[in-house]
C-alpha positions in Angstrom: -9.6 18.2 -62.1 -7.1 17.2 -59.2 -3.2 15.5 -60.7 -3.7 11.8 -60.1 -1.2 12.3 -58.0 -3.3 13.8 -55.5 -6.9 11.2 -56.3 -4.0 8.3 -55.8 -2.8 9.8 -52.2 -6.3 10.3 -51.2 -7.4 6.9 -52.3 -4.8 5.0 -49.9 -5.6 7.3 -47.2 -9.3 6.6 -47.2 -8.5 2.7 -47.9 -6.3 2.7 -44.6 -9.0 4.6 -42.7 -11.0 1.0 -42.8 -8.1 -1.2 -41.6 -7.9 0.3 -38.4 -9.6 -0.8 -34.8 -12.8 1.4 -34.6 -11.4 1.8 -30.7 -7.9 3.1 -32.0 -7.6 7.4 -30.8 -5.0 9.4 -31.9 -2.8 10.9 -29.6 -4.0 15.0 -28.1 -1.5 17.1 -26.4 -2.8 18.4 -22.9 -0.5 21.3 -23.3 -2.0 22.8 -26.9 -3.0 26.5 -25.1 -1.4 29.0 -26.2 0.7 31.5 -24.3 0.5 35.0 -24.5 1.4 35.6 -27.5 -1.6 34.3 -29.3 -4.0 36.2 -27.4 -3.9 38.9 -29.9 -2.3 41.4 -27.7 0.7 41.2 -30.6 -1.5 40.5 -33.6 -1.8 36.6 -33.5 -4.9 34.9 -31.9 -5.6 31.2 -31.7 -9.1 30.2 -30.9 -11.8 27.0 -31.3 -14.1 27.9 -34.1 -17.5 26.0 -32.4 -19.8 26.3 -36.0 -20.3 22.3 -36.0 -20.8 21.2 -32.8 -19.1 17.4 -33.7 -15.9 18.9 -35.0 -12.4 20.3 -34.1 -11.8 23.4 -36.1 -8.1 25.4 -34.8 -8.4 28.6 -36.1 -5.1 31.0 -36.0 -6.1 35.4 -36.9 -3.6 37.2 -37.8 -3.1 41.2 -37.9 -1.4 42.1 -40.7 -1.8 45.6 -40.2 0.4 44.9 -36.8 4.2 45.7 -37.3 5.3 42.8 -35.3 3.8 40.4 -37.3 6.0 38.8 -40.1 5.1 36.1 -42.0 7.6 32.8 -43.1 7.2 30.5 -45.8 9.8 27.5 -46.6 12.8 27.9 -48.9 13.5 25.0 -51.2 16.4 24.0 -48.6 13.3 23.3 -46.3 11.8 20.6 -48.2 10.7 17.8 -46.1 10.4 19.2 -42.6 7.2 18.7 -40.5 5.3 21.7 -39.0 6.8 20.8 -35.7 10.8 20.9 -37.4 9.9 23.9 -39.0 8.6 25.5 -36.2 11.2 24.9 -33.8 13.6 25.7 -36.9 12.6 28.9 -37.8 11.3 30.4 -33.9 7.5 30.6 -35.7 4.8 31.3 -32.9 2.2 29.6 -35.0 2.7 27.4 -38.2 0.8 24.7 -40.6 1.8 22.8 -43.8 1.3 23.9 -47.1 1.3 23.2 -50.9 0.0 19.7 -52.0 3.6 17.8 -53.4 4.4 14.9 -54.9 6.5 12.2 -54.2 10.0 14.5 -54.6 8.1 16.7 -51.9 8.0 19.5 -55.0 5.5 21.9 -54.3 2.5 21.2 -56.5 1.7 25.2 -57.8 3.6 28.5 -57.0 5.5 28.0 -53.5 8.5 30.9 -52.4 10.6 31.0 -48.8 11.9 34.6 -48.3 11.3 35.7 -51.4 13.0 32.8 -53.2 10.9 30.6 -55.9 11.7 27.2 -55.5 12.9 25.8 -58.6 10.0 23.7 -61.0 7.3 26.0 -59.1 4.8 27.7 -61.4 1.1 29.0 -61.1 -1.3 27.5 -63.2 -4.8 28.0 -64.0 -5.5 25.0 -62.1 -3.5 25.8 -58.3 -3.9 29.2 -57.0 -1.9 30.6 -54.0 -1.3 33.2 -51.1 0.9 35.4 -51.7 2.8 38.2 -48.8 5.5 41.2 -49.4 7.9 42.0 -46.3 5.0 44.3 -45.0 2.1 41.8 -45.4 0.8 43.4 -48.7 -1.0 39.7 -48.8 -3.6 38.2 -51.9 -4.9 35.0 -52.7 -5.2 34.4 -56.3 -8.9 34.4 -57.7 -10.4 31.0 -59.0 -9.3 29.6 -63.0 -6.6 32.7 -63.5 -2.5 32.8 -64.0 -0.6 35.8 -62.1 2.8 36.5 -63.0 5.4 36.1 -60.7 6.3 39.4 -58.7 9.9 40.1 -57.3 8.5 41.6 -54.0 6.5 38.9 -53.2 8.7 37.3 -50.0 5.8 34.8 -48.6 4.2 32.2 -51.3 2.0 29.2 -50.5 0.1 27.3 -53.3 -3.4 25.4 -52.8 -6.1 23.4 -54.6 -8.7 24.5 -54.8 -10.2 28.3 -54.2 -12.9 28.3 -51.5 -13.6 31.9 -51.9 -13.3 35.0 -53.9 -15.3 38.1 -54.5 -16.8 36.2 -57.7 -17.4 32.5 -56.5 -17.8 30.2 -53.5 -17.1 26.7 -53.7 -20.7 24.7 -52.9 -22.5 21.7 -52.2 -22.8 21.3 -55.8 -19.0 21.8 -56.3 -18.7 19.2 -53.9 -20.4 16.6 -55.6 -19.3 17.3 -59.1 -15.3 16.9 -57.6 -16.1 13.7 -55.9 -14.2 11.8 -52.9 -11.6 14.7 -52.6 -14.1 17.1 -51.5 -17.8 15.5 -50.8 -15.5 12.9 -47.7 -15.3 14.4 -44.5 -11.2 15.1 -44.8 -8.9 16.8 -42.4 -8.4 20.2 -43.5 -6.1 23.2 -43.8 -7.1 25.9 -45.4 -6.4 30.2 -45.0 -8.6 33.2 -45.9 -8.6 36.9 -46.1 -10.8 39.7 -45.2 -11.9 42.0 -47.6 -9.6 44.9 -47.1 -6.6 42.4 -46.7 -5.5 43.5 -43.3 -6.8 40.5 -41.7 -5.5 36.7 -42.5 -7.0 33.2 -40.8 -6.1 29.9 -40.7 -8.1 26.8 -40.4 -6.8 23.2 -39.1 -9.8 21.3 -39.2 -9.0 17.4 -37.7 -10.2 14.1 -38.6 -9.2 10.8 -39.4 -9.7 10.0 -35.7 -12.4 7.6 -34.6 -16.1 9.4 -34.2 -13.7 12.9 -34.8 -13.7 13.7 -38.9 -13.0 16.6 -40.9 -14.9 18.4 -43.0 -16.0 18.8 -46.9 -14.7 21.5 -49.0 -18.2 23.1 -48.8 -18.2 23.1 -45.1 -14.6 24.3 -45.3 -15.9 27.1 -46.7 -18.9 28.0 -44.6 -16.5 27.8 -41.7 -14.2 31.0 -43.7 -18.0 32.7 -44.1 -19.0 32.6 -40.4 -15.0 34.4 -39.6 -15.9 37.3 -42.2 -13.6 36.3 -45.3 -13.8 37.5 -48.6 -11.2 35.1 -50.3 -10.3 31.5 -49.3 -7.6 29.0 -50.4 -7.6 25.2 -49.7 -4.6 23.7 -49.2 -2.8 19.9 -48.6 -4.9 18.3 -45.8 -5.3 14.5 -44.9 -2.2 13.0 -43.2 -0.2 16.8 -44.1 -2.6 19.0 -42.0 -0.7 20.2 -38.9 -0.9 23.2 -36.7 2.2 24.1 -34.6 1.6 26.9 -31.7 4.8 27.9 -29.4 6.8 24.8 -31.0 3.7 22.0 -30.0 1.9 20.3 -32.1 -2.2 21.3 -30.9 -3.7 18.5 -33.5 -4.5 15.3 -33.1 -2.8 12.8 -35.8 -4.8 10.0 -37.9 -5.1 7.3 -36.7 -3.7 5.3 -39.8 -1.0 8.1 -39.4 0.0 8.6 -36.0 3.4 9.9 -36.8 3.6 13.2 -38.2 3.9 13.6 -41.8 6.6 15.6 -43.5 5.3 18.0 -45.9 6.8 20.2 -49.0 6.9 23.4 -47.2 5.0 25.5 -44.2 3.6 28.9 -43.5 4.6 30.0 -40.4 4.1 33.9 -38.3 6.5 35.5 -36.7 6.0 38.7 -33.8 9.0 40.6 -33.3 10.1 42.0 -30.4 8.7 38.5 -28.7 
């Protein structure tokens, strides 16, 4: 069951959704392509992910395997940046937001920044996370279980709720049984891995905007199936979902929220030698 926390935030986020002018768009930044870094030629690729045909799905593929590529979570000194600010902050080619937070902006779940656990974070059998050593060694914690905290972990992001993992996959049915949360056509963001943990993806799906809405958690899902993912991790979306690529901001913004949120922490990916 989602913190009330989290069923109160959605609740005035779906409530403002009906206040606005049907006519109202959200702001899109002509300049979102990339530049040559994400073209995969140094292990980071941004591309459109097309599997429903009324949607805007950024996806970001990363190769862990690739020695350039390091990836950046927030310390606790972080706390309260945007994607853009911690972008621009930290020289990240690519970046989103991360854990769910409440009103302190305290991670809700297990959440690290160069190897530092911010204080009050915690795993539970309720949040899972993502989890990255200094040479991408990378996991996402399987659905309902508690890990222990390990002291080479540098990279920790926490999420509700697990999409994927080689024993379950969140469905329809899931869907329903959760309620608004998940069956309401959100924006998303949400990251997955391949089977042999060498490859990572992130998803930014937008909504909120006009005839453009997100996605369910099931569809969420389907959209980590059709990339070739073995585990998948949900995490803060509505107003927090952001994408950053080369310090701009590539996603449209609600249009009850047309300023960009600040979140608890991001994930970001560096490529050395850039």
């Amino acid at each position: 069951m989602l913190s009330k926390q989290i069923i109160a935030r959605t609740s005035l986020w779906i409530m403002s959704m009906f206040l606005l002018p049907s006519n109202a768009y959200a702001s899109w930044h002509s300049t979102h392509y990339p530049g040559p870094a994400l073209d995969g030629s140094a292990g980071v690729t941004y591309s459109v992910d097309n599997t429903f045909s009324n949607k805007r799905v950024h996806v970001i593929k990363v190769d862990l395997s690739n020695p350039q590529v390091k990836l950046r979570s927030s310390t606790a000194n972080e706390r309260g940046l945007t994607p853009s600010e911690f972008g621009k902050k930290t020289g990240v080619v690519a970046a989103i937001n991360g854990d769910f937070f409440d009103g302190l902006l305290q991670p809700i779940g297990l959440a690290a920044g160069v190897g530092e656990l911010w204080p009050k974070s915690a795993d539970t059998k309720e949040w899972s996370f993502l989890a990255c050593t200094e040479k991408n060694d990378c996991f996402i914690e399987n659905y309902n279980q508690v890990t222990p905290w390990r002291a080479d972990w540098k990279t920790v992001v926490g999420g509700w709720q697990i999409l994927m993992d080689p024993g379950f996959e969140w469905t329809t049915a899931y869907d329903t049984s959760c309620g608004d949360f998940c069956t309401i056509s959100h924006p998303r963001t949400a990251l997955g891995l391949s089977a042999d943990r060498k490859t990572m993806w992130w998803v930014m799906v937008e909504g909120r905007q006009g005839s453009l809405t997100g996605l369910t958690l099931a569809d969420t899902t389907r959209i980590f199936k059709r990339l070739g993912a073995e585990w998948a991790l949900n995490l803060d979306g509505g107003g927090s979902s952001g994408l950053v690529l080369n310090g701009k901001r590539v996603n449209g913004r609600p249009l009850n929220e047309p300023m960009e949120r600040r979140v608890a922490n991001c994930l970001g990916v560096l490529i050395e030698g850039n």
